[in-house]
N, C-alpha and C positions, 0 to 999 in steps of 0.2 A: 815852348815848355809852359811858358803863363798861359797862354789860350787853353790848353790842356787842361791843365789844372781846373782852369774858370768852367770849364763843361764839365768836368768829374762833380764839381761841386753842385752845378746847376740839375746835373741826375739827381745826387744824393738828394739836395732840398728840395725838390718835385719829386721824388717819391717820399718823403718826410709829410710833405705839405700834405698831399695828396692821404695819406692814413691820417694824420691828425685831421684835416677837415670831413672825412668820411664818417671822423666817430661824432666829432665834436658839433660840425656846423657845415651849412651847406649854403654857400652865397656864391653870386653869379661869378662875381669878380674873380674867384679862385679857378675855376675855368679857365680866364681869360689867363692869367699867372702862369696856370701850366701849359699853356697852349705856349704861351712866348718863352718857359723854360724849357718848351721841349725842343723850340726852334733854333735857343740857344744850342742847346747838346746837338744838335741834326748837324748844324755848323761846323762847331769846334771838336768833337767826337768821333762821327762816323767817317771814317777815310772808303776812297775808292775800294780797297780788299775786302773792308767788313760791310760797303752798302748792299749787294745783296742776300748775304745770310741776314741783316737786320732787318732790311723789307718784309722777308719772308715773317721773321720770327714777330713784327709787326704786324702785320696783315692776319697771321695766329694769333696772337694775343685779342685783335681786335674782334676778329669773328664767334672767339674765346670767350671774350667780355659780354657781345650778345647772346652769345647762346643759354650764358651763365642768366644773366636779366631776364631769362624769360623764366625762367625753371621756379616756382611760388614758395619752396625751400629755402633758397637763398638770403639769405639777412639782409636788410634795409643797410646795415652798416658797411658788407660785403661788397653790396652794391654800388654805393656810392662810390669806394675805395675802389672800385673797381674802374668805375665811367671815367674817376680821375686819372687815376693812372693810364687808360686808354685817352685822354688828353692830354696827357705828357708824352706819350708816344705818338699820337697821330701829329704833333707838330714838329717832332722831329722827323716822324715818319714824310709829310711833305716837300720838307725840305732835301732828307735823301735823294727822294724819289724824282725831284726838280735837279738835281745834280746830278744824277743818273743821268737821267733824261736828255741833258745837255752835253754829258760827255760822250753818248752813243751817238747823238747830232752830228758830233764833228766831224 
């Protein structure tokens, strides 16, 4: 029930982070932040039931995110808030998809 919780919150604040730095400021370190809060929630979040529908709705967001970056409409602030939040999910996304991986092995 604590591990639970500790990934709900680790969403919430990598997606928190992830718009306030998009607007406010853009450093390396936050990258790296969301990438280890997303591994958190990959962890403690996604179970066996939901890692396929999140893959998928991951792998959309991601191709999502680029397709969005390329388009010269799109706002600098959009953008950022964008790549961020596509590194809060690709590191949950990895670690899914490593658990997947190992449970189809067996």
């Amino acid at each position: 029930m604590v591990l639970t919780t500790v990934g709900k919150w680790a969403f919430f604040i990598g997606l928190a982070l992830a718009v306030l730095a998009g607007f406010l400021f853009q450093a390396g370190w936050v990258f790296w932040v969301l990438v280890l809060l997303g591994v958190i929630v990959g962890l403690l979040n996604i179970n066996a039931e939901n890692s396929q529908s999140f893959l998928l709705a991951a792998v959309a967001l991601t191709l999502s995110v680029a397709a969005l970056n390329s388009l010269p409409l799109v706002g600098v602030f959009l953008k950022n808030i964008l790549g961020y939040v596509a590194a809060l999910v690709a590191g949950a996304m990895v670690v899914v998809a490593l658990k997947s991986l190992f449970k189809t092995a067996r």
